[in-house]
C-alpha positions in Angstrom: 141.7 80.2 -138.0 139.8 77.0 -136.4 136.5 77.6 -134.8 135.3 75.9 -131.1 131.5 76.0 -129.8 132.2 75.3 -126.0 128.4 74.2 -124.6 128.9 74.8 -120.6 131.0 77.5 -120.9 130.3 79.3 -118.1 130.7 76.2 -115.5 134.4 75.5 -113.9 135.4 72.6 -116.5 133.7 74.6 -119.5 135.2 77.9 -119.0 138.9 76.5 -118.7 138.4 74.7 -121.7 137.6 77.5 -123.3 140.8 78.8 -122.2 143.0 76.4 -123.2 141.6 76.1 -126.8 141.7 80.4 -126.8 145.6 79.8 -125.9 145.8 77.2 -129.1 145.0 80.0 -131.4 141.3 79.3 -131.4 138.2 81.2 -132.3 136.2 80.4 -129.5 131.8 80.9 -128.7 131.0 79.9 -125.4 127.5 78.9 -124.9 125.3 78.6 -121.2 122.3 79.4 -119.2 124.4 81.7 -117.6 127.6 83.7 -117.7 130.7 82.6 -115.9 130.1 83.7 -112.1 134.1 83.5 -111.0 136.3 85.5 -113.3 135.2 86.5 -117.0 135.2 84.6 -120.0 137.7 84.8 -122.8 135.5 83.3 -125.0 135.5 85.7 -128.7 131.7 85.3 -128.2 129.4 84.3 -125.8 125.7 83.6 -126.0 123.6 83.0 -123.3 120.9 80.9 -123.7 119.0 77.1 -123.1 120.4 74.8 -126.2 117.2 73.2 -125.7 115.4 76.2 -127.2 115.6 76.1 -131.4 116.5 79.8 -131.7 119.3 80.0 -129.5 120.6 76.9 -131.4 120.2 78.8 -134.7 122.2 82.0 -133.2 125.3 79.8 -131.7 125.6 77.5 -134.9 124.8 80.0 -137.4 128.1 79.8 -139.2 130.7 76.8 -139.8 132.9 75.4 -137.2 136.1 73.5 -137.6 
């Protein structure tokens, strides 16, 4: 199964691609500041957190991605 890393996910245009690459038989990890306010995410995995800050960037790409 491919792998996705959505940064933005929890915004309008972020959370619907996450969406349409879930409905393409995707493994998908959404990443934000903050969760998605309007309707819940179908990401596999989300992580909240500033990709600014090297820790969160070791949690979200911590394995490979296709």
């Amino acid at each position: 199964m491919k792998k996705a890393i959505v940064c933005g996910a929890g915004g309008f245009i972020g959370s619907h691609l996450v969406r349409r690459l879930k409905a393409d038989g995707m493994w998908v990890r959404g990443v934000d500041l903050k969760f998605p306010e309007f309707a819940e995410t179908e990401a596999d995995d989300f992580i909240e957190g500033d990709l600014r800050d090297v820790s969160v960037c070791e949690r979200v790409f911590d394995q490979p991605v296709e």
